[in-house]
Structures are given as C-alpha cells and as structure tokens.
N, C-alpha and C positions, 0 to 999 in steps of 0.2 A: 359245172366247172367250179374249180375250187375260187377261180378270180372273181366270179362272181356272186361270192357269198358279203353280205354284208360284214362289216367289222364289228369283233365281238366288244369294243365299246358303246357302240349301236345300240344292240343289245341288251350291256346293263342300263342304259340311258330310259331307254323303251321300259324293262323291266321297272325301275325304280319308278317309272311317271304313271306305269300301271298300278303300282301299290299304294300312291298318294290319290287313288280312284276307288281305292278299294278292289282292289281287283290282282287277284293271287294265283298266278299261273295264265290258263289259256283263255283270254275272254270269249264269254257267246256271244251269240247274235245280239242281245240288247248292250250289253256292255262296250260292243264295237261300235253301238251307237252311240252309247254317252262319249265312249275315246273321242269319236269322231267328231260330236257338236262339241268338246271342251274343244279339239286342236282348231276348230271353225271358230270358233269365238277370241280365241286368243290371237289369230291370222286377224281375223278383222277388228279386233284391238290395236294391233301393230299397225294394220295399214292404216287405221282413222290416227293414229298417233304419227304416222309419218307422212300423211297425208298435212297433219293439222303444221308440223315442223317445218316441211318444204313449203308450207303457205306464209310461215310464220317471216321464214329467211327471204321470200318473196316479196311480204308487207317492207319486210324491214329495209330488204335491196330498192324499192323503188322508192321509201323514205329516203333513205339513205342520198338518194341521186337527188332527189328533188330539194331537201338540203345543199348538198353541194351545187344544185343549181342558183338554188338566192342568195349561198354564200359567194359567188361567183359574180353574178350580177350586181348584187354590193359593193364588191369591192371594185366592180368597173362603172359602178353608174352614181352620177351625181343624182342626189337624192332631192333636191328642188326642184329641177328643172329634168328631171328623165334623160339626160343626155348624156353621150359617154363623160369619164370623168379623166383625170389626167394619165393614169392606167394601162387605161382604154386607149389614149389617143397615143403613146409611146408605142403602145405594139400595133397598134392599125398603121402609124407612119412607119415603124421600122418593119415591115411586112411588104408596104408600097416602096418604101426604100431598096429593098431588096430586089424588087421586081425589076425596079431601075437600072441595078447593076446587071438585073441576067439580062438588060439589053429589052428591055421594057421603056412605057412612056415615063416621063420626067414626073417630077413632083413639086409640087407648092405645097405650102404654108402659109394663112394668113390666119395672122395675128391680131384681134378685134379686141381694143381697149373700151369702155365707155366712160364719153366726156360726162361732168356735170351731175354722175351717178349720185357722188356724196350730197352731195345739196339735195338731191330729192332723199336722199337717207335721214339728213338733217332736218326737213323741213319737213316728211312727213309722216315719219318713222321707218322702223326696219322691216314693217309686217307689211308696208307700201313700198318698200326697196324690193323686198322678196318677190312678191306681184308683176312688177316691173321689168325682174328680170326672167322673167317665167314668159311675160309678154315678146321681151326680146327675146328670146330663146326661141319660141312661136316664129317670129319674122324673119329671122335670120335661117332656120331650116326654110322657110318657104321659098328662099331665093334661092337656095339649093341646085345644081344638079342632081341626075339621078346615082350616078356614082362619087360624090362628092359627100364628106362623112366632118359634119359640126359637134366640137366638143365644149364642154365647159372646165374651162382651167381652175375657177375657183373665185371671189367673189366677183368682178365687174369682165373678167375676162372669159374670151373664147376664141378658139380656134379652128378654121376649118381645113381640111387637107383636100388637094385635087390631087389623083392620082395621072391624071392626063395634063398638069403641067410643066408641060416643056414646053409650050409657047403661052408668053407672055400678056397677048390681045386677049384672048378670053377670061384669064387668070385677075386681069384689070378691070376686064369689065363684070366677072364678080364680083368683085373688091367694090366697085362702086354700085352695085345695086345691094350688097349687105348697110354700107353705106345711108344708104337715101330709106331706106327702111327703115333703120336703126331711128334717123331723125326723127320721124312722123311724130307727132303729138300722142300721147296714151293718156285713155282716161280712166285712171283705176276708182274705185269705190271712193276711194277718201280726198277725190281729188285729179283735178290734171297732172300730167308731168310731162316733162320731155327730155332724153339728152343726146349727143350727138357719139357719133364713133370716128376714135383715131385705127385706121389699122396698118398692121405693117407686112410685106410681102416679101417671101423669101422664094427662091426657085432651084433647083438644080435638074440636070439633064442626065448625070451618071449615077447618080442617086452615093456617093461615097461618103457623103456626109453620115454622120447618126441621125438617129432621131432628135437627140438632143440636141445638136450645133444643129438642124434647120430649125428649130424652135428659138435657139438663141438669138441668129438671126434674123428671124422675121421678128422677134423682140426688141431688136434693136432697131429693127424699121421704123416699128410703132413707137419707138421712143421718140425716133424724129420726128414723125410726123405729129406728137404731143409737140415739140421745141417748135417746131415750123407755123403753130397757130393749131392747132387740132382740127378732128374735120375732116383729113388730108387722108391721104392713103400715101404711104413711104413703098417703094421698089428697094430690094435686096440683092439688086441684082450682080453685083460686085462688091471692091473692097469697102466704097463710099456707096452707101444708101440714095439713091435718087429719088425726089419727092414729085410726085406725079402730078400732075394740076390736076385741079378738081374739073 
C-alpha cells in the first residue's frame, strides 16, 4: 500500500547519512553493519548525554531545595539561641489565632522580659551575656508544654504562645514556673550570674485579635509588672492589666 511507503525525505536523509559512510547506493552485508554500529554509538551517546542532563537538573533541583531550606530557616530562626525568631513567632500565633476564630481553643502570650540582664552584660561582658542567654533559652523550653512553642524576640526578650489558652489557671501557672527558672543562679565560665524575669500575659478566647495586638498586649503586661517591682508576672486580661501576686 502506497500509505505505507516511507516518506521520500526519509529517504534522501538515509541516502545522504550513507554517503558520509562511504557508501554509494545499496549497502552489503558488512556495510549494514558499520550503518548499524555508527547509528548504536550515536543512540548511546545521546542517551549517556541525556542521561548525564536529567542527573544534572536533578543535582541542581535537590540543591536548589536544600538552599531554599536554610534560606528559609534563617530567616525564621534566631541564630544564638536556635529558637524561633520573631518571623516565626507572627505566623505560628497568627495560624493559632486563626484556629480560634474557626471555633478552636483560646490563645495566650506570654511576654518574658529579663530583670538585671544588663549588669551581667556590664559586668561580665557580652560573650557571658550570650551564654546566659543560651542558658535561659535551655530553662524556659524545659518548662514547656508539649504543644506550647517559645521564641526569642531579640536581645533579653522571649515569647511563648499556648494554643490551649482560654483558661487562665494553667496559663498562670506556666507563667510562674518560666518564672522561678528563669531565677536560679547560672554558673557560666567566667563567672556566676543571675537575673530575674518580669513577664506579662495576654489571653483571648475568639482569637480576633492579630498577632500583633496579642503581642502588644502581653507587652504591656510585662511593662507593668517591670513598674510594679519586677519579678512579677502582670495578667492582660482586660482594659487594665492585673498583677498577679507571686
């Protein structure tokens, strides 16, 4: 059948690739075997060449990822202390914020100042400030719940967020064992130190807030409980801040 005949540019293609062979007109029997090992050699040229390309765009895609992974962790992780950085901590609260609104558990903020940091900064430099706060950072995750997420805001500050509070008893009685942690005496290399923590605690139940206004106000808790004597842990729980006794 004529549809079955190959196309006469086939043909001259074929013809032309046999003359660059040396080969003019009908090949024999050996000449069909040179045809044959050139068009074998050139097929497995091509494939170790595309074999070697699809490895290459392979290297480069799981580079590629693995970059954007420690550019990614960078830019959420504070770089002393491992802990998330402030970043981090706007989209973890506004994520639990959100949960609140679909009718989810409440949220806290607590706001952890420390007392008395500068005076160990002063007195025993900044390379035993660093130390110290690496130490806190340590004590304050260990008081932790298990879904309870501590960040470092940036030098003497930190933040932790409870996604479960809507009641206030437990939320306080974190607050106070960050607290009495925080106190203990540290004995770094160069030295004893010790300082204390003011914090301040902010709560909502519908989660409407931003991330940012529950930050603000658990900041302003902790401010009071700086004014009130330090030490203290301040409630956010309304328009006026209430100072919790110790």
């Amino acid at each position: 059948m004529s549809g079955d005949r190959p196309p006469p540019d086939l043909h001259r293609l074929l013809t032309r690739q046999l003359r660059r062979l040396g080969i003019d007109g009908t090949p024999d029997d050996g000449q069909w075997a040179d045809l044959l090992a050139v068009v074998s050699r050139a097929y497995a040229e091509a494939d170790e060449d595309r074999y070697t390309l699809e490895r290459s765009i392979e290297v480069s895609s799981t580079e590629m990822r693995d970059l954007h992974d420690q550019l990614r962790r960078r830019a959420e992780e504070d770089p002393l202390t491992g802990l998330p950085n402030r970043v981090a901590l706007v989209h973890h609260l506004g994520q639990s914020l959100a949960r609140a609104r679909a009718g989810g558990p409440g949220v806290a903020a607590l706001f952890i100042d420390l007392d008395g940091f500068k005076a160990v900064n002063d007195r025993l430099g900044h390379a035993a400030g660093d130390d110290l706060l690496v130490v806190v950072a340590a004590r304050l995750a260990h008081c932790l719940r298990p879904d309870d997420v501590l960040a470092r805001l940036g030098g003497d500050e930190f933040v932790v967020v409870c996604s479960d509070g809507g009641d206030r008893g437990p939320v306080l009685a974190l607050a106070r064992r960050l607290r009495e942690s925080v106190s203990r005496p540290v004995q770094l290399a160069c030295g004893p130190a010790q300082v204390g923590a003011s914090l301040g605690v902010a709560l909502t139940r519908t989660g409407r807030e931003s991330a940012e206004e529950l930050l603000q106000r658990a900041d302003a808790a902790m401010y009071s409980s700086k004014q009130h004597g330090k030490g203290r842990v301040t409630l956010a729980e309304g328009a006026v801040p209430a100072v919790v006794p110790a």
